[in-house]
C-alpha positions as CSV (number, residue, x, y, z in Angstrom):
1,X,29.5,-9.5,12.2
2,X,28.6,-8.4,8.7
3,X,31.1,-6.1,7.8
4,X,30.5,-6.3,3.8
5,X,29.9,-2.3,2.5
6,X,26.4,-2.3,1.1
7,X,25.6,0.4,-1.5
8,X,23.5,3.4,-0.6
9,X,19.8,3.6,-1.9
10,X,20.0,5.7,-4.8
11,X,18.0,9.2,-3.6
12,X,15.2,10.2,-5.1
13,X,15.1,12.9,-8.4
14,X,13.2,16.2,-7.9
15,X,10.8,14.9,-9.9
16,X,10.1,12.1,-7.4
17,X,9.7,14.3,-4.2
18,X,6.3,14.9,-2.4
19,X,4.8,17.6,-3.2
20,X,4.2,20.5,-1.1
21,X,1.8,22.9,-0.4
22,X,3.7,25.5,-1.8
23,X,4.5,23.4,-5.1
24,X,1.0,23.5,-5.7
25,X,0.2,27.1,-4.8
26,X,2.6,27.7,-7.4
27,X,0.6,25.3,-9.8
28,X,-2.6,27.3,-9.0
29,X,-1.4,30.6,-9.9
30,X,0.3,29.5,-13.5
31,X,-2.9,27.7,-14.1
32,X,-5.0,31.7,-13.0
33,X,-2.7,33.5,-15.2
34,X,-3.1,31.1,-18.1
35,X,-6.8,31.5,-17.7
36,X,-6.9,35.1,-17.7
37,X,-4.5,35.3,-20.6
38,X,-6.7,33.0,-22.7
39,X,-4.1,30.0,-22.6
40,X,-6.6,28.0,-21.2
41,X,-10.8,27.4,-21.5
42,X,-12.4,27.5,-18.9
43,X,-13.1,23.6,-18.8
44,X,-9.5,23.2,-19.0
45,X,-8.8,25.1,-16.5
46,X,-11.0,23.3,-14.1
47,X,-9.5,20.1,-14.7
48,X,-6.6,20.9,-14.4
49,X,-7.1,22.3,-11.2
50,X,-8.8,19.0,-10.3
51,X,-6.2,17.1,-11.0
52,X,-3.4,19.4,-9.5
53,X,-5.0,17.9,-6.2
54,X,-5.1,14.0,-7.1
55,X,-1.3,13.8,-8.0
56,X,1.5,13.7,-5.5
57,X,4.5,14.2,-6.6
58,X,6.2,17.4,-7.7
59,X,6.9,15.7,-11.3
60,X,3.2,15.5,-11.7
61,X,2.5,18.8,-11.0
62,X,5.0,19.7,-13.3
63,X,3.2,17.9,-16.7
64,X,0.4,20.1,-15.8
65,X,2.4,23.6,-16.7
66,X,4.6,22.2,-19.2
67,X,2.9,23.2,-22.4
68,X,2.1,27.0,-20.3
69,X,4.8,29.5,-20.8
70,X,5.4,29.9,-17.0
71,X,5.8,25.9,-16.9
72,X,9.3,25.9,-18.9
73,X,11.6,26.5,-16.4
74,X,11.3,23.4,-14.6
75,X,11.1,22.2,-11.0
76,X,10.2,24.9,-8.4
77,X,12.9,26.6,-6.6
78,X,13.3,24.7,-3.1
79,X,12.7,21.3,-4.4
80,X,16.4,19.4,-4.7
81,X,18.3,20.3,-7.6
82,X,15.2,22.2,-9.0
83,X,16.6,25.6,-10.6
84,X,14.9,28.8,-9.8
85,X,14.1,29.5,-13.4
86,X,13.2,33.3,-13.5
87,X,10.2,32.7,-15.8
88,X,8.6,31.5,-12.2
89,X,6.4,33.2,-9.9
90,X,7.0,32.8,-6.7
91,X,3.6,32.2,-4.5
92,X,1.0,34.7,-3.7
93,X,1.7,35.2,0.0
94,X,4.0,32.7,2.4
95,X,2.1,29.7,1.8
96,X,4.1,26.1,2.5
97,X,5.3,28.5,6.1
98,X,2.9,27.0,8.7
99,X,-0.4,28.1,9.6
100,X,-0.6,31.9,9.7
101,X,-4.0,31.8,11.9
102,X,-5.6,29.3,14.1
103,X,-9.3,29.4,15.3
104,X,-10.0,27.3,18.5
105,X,-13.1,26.3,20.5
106,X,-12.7,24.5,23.5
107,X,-16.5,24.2,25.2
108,X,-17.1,27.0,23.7
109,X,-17.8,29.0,20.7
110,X,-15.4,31.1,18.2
111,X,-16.0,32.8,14.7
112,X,-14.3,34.4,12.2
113,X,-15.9,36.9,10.0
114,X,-16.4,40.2,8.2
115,X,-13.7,42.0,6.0
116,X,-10.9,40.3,7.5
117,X,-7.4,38.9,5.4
118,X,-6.8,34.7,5.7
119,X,-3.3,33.5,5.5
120,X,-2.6,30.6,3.5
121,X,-3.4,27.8,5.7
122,X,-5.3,28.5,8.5
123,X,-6.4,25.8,11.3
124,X,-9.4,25.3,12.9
125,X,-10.0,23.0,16.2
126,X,-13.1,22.5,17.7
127,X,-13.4,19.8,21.2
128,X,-16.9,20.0,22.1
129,X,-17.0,23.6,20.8
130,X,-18.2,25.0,17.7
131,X,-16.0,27.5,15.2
132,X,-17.5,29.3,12.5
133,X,-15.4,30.6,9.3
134,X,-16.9,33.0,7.0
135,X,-15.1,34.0,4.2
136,X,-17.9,35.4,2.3
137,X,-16.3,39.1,3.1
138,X,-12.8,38.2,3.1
139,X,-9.9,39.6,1.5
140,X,-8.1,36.9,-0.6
141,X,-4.0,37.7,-0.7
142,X,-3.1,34.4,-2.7
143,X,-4.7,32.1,-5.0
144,X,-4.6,28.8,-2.7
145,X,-6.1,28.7,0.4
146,X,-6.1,26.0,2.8
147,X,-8.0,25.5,5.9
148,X,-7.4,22.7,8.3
149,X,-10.7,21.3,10.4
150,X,-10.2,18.7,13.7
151,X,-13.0,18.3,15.1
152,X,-13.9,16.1,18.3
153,X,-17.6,16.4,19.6
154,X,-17.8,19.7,18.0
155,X,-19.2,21.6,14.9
156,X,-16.7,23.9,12.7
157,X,-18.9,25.7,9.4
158,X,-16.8,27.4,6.6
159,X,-18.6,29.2,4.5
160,X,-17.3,31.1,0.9
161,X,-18.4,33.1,-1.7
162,X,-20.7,31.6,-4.3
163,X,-17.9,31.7,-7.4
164,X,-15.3,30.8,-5.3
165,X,-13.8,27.2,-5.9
166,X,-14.5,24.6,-3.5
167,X,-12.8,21.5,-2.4
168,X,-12.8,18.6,0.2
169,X,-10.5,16.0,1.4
170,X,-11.7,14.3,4.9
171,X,-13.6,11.8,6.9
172,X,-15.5,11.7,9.7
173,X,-15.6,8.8,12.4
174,X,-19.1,9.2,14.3
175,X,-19.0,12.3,12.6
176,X,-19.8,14.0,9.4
177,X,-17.3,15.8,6.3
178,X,-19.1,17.2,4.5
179,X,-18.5,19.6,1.1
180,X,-21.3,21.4,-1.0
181,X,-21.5,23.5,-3.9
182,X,-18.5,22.0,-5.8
183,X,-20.1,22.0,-9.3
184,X,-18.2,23.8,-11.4
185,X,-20.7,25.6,-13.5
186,X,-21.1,27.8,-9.9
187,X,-17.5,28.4,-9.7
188,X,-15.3,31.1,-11.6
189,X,-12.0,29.8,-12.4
190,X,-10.2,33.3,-11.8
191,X,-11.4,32.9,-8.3
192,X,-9.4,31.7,-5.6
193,X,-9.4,28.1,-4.7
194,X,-10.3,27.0,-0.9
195,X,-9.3,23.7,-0.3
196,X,-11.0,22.4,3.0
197,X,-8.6,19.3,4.5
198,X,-10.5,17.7,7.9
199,X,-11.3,14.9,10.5
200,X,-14.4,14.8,12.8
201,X,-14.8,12.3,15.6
202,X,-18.3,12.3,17.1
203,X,-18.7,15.8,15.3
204,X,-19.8,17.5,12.5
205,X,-17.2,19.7,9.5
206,X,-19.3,21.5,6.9
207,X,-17.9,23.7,4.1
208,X,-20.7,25.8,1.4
209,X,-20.7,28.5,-0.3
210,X,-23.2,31.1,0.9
211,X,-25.8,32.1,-1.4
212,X,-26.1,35.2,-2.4
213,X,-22.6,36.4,-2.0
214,X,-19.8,36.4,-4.5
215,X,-16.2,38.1,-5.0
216,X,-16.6,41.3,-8.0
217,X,-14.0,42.1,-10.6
218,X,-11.9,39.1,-10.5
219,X,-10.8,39.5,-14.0
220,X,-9.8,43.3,-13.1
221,X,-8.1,41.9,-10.1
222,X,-6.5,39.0,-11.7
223,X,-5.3,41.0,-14.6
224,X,-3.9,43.6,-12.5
225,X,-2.1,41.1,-11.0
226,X,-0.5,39.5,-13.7
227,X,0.7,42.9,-14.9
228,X,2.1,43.9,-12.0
């Protein structure tokens, strides 16, 4: 029997943690209000949004705020020795809490659509059904939304507003992932940002933005706010 003390792995610095989804919510919006306060172009805006999506760790995130005023304070509050600097805003909405909606077809058929409010993550399943998601009418309480597609022998479309930012991550296995209208010159960076996340086996997940319709007075909006 081995009975010689081994040292404990050193644990891992804030910097080093995964990051969440609410670490990046909370990237989006200081990234929105340096936009609208003329901090950043609009180019530079878009990517850093991009990139806020590649990295994975919270100290990544964190080299995208640091030259931002919102950005000096450090590591988010809830990540392990990070301080909750007051310069940061918390998240629009409860994002990072679980899904606050779930749409789900089961041979059979279910939508959502019209003026209605999505949470910050919201799941879609679809098992030889088919879901619809229209968010062309919706009313947007945080910057980041996320919606979350499986898919087995089924269809689930999402569609947005036209200046609304779009993005993908998925596959599809006998099935299709697919993500349109991502160019940015479509998109307005005060927008909020729909990030589409999905799998499809023997089935079909499209996201696009519907022509035609767009959210008005986002700068109002976005200014409005910031102030508050």
């Amino acid at each position: 029997m081995d009975l010689e003390k081994h040292p404990a792995a050193p644990a891992a610095s804030p910097a080093e943690l995964r990051a969440s989804d609410a670490d990046r919510d909370r990237i989006a919006r200081i990234l929105s209000d340096a936009f609208a306060e003329g901090r950043l172009t609009a180019e530079e805006h878009s990517e850093r949004l991009d990139t806020m999506y590649a990295v994975k760790t919270v100290g990544e995130l964190e080299q995208l705020v640091r030259d931002l005023p919102a950005g000096q304070g450090g590591l988010p509050h809830g990540a392990a020795g990070g301080p909750a600097g007051a310069g940061q805003p918390a998240p629009y909405g409860p994002a990072g809490a679980g899904y606050s909606e779930s749409v789900v077809a089961v041979c059979s058929s279910s939508a959502r659509r019209g003026r209605w409010r999505p949470g910050p993550r919201t799941r879609a399943v679809a098992v030889m059904g088919d879901v619809a998601i229209d968010l062309t009418e919706a009313v947007f309480e945080q910057q980041l939304t996320e919606i979350n597609v499986t898919v087995v022998m089924g269809n689930v479309e999402i569609l947005v507003p036209e200046n609304v930012t779009l993005r993908g991550f998925g596959n599809g296995v006998l099935g299709n992932f697919e993500i349109r209208g991502e160019s940015r010159g479509e998109t307005d960076p005060q927008a909020p940002v729909v990030v589409v996340r999905g799998f499809a086996l023997l089935g079909n997940i499209e996201a696009r933005p519907k022509r035609g319709a767009r959210l008005v007075d986002l700068a109002n909006r976005l200014r409005k706010r910031t102030d508050g």
